[in-house]
C-alpha positions as CSV (number, residue, x, y, z in Angstrom):
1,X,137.1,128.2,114.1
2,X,140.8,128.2,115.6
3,X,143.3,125.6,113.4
4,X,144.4,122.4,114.0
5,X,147.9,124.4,115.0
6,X,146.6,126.9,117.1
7,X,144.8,124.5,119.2
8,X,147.8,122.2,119.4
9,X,149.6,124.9,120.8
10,X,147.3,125.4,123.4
11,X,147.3,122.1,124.6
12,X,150.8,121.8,125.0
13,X,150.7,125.5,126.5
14,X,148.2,124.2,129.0
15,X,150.0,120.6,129.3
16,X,153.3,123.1,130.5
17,X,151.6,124.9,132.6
18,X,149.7,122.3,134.8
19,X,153.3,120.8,135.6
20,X,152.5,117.8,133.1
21,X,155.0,118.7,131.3
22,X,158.4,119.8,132.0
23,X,161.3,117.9,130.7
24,X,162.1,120.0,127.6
25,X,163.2,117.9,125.2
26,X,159.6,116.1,125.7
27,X,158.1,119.6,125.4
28,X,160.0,119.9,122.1
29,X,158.7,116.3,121.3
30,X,154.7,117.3,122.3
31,X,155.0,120.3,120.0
32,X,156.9,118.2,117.0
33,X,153.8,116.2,116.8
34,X,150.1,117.1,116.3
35,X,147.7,114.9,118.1
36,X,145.4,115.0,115.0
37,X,147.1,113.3,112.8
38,X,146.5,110.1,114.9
39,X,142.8,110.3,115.4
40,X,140.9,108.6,112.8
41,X,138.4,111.2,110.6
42,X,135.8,108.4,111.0
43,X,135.4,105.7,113.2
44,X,136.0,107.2,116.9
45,X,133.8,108.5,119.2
46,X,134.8,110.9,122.5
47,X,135.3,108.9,126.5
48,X,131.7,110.0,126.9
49,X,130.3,107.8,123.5
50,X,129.9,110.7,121.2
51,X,130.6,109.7,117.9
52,X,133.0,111.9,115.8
53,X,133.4,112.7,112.2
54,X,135.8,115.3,110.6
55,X,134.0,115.9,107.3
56,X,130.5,116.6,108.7
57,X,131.6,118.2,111.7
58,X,135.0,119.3,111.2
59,X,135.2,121.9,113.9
60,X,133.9,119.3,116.9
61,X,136.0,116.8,115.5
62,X,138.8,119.3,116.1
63,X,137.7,120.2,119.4
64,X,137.0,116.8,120.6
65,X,140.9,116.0,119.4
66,X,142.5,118.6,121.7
67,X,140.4,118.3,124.7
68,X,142.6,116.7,127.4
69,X,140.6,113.2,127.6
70,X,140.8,109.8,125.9
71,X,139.5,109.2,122.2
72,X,138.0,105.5,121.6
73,X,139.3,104.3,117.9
74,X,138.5,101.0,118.6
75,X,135.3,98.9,119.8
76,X,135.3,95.0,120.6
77,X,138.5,94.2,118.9
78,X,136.6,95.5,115.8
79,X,134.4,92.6,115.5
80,X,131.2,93.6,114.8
81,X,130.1,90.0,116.0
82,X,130.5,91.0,119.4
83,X,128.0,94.0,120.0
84,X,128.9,94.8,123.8
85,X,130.3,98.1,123.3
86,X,133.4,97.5,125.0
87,X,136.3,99.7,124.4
88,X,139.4,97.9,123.1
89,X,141.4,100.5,122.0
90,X,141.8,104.6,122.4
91,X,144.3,107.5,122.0
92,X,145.1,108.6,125.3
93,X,144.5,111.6,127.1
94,X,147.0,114.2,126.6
95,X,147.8,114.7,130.5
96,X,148.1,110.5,130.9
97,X,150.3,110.4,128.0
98,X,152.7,113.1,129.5
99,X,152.6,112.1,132.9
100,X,153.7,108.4,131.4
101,X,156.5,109.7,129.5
102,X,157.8,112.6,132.3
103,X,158.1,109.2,134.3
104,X,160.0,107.0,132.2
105,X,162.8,110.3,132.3
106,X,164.0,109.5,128.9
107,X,167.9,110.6,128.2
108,X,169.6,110.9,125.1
109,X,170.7,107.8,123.4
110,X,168.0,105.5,125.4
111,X,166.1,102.7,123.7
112,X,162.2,102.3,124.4
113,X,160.3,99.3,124.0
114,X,156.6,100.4,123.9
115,X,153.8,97.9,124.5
116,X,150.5,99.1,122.8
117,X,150.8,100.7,119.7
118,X,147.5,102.0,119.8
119,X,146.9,105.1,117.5
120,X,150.7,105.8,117.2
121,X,150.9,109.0,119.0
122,X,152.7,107.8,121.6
123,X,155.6,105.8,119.6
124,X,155.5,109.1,117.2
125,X,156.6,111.2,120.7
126,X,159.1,108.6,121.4
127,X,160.5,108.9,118.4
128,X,160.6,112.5,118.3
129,X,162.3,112.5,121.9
130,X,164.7,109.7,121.2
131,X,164.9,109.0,117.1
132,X,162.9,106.9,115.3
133,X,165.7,104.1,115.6
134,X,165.6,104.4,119.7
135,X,162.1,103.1,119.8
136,X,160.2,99.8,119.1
137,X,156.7,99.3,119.4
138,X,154.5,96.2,119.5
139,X,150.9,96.0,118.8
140,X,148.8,93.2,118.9
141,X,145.9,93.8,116.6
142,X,146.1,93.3,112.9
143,X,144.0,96.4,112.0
144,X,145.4,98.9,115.4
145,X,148.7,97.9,113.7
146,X,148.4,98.9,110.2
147,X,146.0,102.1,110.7
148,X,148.9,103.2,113.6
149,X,151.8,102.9,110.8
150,X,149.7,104.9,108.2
151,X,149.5,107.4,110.6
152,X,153.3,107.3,111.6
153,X,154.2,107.7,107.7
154,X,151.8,110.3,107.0
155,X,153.6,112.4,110.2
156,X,157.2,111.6,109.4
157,X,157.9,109.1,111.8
158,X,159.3,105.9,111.0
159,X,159.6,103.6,114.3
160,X,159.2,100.3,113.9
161,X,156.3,98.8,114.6
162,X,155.9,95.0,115.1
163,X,152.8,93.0,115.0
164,X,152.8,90.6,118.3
165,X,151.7,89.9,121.7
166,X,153.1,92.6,123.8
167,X,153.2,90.1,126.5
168,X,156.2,88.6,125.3
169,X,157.8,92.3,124.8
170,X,160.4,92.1,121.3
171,X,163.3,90.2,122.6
172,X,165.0,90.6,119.4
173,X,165.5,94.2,120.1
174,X,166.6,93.9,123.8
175,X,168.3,94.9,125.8
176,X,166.0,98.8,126.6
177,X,167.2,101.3,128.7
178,X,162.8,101.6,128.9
179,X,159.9,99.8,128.4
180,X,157.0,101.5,128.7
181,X,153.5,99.7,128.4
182,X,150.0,101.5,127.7
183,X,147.7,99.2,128.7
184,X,147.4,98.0,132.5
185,X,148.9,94.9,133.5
186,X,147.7,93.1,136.8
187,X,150.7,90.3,136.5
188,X,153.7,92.5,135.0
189,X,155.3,90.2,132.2
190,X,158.3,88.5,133.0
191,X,159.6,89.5,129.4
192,X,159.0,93.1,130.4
193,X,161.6,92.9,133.2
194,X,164.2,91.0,131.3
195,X,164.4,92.7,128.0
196,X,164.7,95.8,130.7
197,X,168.9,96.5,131.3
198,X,169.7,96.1,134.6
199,X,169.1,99.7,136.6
200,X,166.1,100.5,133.4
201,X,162.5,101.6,134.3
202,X,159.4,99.4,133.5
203,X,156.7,101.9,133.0
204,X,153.1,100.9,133.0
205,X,149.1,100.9,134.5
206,X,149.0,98.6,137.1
207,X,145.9,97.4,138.6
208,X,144.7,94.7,140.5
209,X,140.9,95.0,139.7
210,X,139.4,96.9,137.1
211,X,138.7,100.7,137.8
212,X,141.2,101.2,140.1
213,X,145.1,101.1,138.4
214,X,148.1,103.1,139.2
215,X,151.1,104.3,137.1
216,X,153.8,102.2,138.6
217,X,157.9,102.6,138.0
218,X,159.6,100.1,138.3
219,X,163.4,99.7,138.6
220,X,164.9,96.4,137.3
221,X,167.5,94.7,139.3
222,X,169.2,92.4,136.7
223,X,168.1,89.4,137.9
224,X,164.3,89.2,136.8
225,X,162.3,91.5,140.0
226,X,161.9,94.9,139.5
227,X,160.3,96.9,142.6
228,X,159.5,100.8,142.3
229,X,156.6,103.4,143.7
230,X,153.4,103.8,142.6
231,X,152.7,107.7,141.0
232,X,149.5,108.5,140.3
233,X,145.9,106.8,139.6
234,X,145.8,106.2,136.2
235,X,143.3,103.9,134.2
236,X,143.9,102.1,131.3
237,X,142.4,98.8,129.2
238,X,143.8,95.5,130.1
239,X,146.9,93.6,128.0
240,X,144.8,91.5,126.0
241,X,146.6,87.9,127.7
242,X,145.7,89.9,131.2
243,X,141.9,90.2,130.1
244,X,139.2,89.5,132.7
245,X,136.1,87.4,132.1
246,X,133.4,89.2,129.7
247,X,131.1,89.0,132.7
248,X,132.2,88.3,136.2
249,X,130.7,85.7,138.3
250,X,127.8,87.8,140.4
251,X,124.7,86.6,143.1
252,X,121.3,86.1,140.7
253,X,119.0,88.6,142.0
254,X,117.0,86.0,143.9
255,X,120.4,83.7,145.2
256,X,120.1,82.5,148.9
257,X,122.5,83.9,151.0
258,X,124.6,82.2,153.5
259,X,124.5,85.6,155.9
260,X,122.7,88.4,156.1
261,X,123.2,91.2,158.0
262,X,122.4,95.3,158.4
263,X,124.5,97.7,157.8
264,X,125.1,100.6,160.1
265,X,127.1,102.8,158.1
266,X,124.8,105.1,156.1
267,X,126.4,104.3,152.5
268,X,129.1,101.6,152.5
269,X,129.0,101.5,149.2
270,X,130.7,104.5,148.6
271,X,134.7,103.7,150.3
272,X,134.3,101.6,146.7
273,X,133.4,103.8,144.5
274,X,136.1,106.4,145.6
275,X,139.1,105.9,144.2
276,X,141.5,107.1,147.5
277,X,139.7,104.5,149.3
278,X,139.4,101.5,146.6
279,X,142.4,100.9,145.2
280,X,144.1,99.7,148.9
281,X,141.1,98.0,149.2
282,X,141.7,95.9,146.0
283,X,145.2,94.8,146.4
284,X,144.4,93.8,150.2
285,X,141.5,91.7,149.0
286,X,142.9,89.1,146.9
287,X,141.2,87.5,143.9
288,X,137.9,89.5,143.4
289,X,136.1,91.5,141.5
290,X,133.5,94.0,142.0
291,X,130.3,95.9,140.3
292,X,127.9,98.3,140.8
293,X,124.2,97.2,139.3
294,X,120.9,99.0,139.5
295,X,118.3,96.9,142.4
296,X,114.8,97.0,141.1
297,X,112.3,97.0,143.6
298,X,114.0,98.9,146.5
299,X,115.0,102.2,144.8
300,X,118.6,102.6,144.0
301,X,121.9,100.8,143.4
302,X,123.6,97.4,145.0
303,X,127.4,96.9,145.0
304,X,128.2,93.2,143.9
305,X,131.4,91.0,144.9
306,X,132.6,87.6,143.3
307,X,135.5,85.9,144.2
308,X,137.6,85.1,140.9
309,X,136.9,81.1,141.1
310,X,133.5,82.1,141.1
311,X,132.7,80.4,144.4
312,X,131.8,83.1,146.6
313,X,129.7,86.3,146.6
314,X,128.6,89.5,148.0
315,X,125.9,92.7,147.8
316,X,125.2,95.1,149.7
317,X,121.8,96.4,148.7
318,X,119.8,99.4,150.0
319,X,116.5,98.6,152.2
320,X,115.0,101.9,152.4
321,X,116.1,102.3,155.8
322,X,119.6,101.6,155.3
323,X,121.6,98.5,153.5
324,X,121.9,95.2,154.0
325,X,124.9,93.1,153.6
326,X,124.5,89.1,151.9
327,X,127.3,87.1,151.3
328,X,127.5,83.2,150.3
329,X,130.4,80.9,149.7
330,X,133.8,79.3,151.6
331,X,134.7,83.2,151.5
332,X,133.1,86.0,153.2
333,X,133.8,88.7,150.8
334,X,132.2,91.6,152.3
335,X,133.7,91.0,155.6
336,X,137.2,90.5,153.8
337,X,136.4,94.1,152.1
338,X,135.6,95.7,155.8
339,X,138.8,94.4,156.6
340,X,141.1,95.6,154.1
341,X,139.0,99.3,155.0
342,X,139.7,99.1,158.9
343,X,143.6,98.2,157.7
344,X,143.7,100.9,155.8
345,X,142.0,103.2,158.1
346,X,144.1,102.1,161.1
347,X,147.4,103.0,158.9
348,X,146.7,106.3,158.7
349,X,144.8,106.3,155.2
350,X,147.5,106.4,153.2
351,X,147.6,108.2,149.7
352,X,149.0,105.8,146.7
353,X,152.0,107.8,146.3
354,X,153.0,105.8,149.5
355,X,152.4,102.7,148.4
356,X,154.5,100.4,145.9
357,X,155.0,97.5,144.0
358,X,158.1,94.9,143.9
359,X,158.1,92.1,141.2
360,X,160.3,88.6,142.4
361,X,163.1,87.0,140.3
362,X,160.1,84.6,140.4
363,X,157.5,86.3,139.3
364,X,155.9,87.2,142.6
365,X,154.2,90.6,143.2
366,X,153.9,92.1,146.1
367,X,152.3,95.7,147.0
368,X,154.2,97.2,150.3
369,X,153.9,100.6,151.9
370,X,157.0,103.4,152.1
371,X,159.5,101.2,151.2
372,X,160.2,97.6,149.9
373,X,160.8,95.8,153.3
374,X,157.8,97.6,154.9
375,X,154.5,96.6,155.2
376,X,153.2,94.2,152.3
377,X,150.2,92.4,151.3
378,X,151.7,89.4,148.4
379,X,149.6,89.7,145.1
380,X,149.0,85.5,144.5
């Protein structure tokens, strides 16, 4: 059974060696800090549902620690009145977490304001990079919160923590030189980009439909907009004030459509469930949501749309001889999506990295392509 130190080592070996990591000082930070010591004993399961326990199974617990992938510590806020099994919070995969931080290019004497508390790894690397007095983290949940400064005690670390909406950032701490969020924003919060110095970097998942988010940098301007590329895919759970619906609006299985029509592509579900091809798709598609739901009866899956009002809908179901496309409502969704594929198709099929994301002084978000004044498709 290798130690909690030897396999610590490894990972941040590893981490080094894929290019994740490179900035020394953060390589100093990674090895400064065990992962372990942020992962509850009890209580958290592995991305994949498997429950983990260090005293009955101390060695997969280990494992399951230092594998580069997310650890749930948190299910439906906690409340056990609300069995849907929905993650709320997680330690983050060791690759995500480094790819964040290599992106915020943290400097000596810089101040972090970190939205998402989480398990407290993250804050505990901030702190070992900057100093415990560079960094200020918020957390929103009363129990995420208290767990997360056990565990930054119990490792040393001392940064303060603050119970409140990360939404509204920690003003009383501003200006940063960074603010770095972990958990994905689809409107980026004013108070992000204000408590931000002028010439700062606003860190954080950006996503305009769930499944599909991007690790956006974003330089502030000093005068509330902030614009900067887009980096990698990257997924993460939604600010809690950013929340979608529990369940989106979706067709019943026997709704009457408005049109109906076959398909002749021979899976046009699939430029959706790829993530090259969706995430274009769901910033030049405004206002909708989208999910995948098994179609008893005709043998296989059906890809649902709603518009967010709730007004309009879409599927595209498989016949046994191909699919067929029903949509209903003052929007016709599916068309909308074949679209925002042909515009993306005609552009060359553009990767993320050339796509970006500029924030107004008021508020407006806009995604454009190679550059701020290039093309641009306005986010509401």
């Amino acid at each position: 059974m290798l130690s909690a130190e030897q396999r610590h080592s490894a990972l941040i070996d590893a981490l080094v060696a894929a290019g994740d990591l490179r900035d020394p000082a953060l390589i100093d930070a990674f090895r400064a800090v065990p992962r372990h010591l942020f992962v509850p004993r009890r209580g958290a399961a592995t991305a994949h549902g498997t429950a983990l326990d260090a005293d009955t199974r101390p060695d997969h617990w280990l494992a399951s620690v230092y594998t580069d992938d997310a650890i749930v510590t948190q299910i439906d806020d906690g409340d056990p009145e609300r069995p849907r099994g929905l993650p709320t919070s997680s330690c983050s995969a060791p690759t995500v977490v480094a790819r964040m931080l290599e992106a915020a290019e943290l400097r000596d004497g810089h101040r972090v304001l970190e939205i998402g508390t989480g398990t407290g790894w993250n804050a505990a690397l901030l702190a070992a990079r900057l100093g415990d007095d560079r960094v200020v983290s918020v957390e929103i949940d009363p129990e995420v919160w208290a767990r997360a400064r056990k565990a930054l005690r119990a490792a040393g670390r001392a940064p303060p923590a603050v119970l409140s909406d990360g939404a509204e950032g920690h003003p009383a701490g501003a200006p940063y030189d960074r603010t770095i969020a972990t958990c994905a924003a689809v409107r980026v919060p004013p108070a992000w980009i204000r408590q931000t110095a002028p010439g700062g970097l606003v860190v954080l998942p950006w996503t305009a439909a769930e499944g599909a988010g991007a690790l956006a940098r974003l330089r502030t301007a000093g005068d509330g907009s902030a614009s900067g590329p887009f980096l990698s895919g990257i997924g993460f759970m939604p600010l809690r004030a950013q929340r979608p619906p529990p369940e989106a609006p979706a067709a019943p299985e026997d709704a009457v459509p408005d049109e109906t029509r076959l398909l002749p592509e021979p899976d046009p579900v699939s430029p959706l469930t790829r993530f090259a091809s969706a995430f274009p798709i769901t910033f030049m598609v405004p206002g909708w949501r989208m999910g995948l739901r098994h179609s008893p009866g005709i043998g296989g899956r059906s890809l649902w749309l709603a518009s967010a009002d709730g007004r309009s809908w879409a599927r595209v179901v498989p016949t046994g001889a191909g699919w067929r496309a029903e949509q209903a409502g003052p929007r016709s969704l599916w068309d909308e999506v074949e679209a925002a594929r042909a515009r993306w198709t005609a552009l060359g099929r553009p990767p993320l990295e050339r796509f970006g994301l500029t924030v107004g002084a008021d508020g407006r978000h806009r995604v454009w392509l190679d550059a701020p004044d290039g093309p641009g498709w306005p986010q509401g």
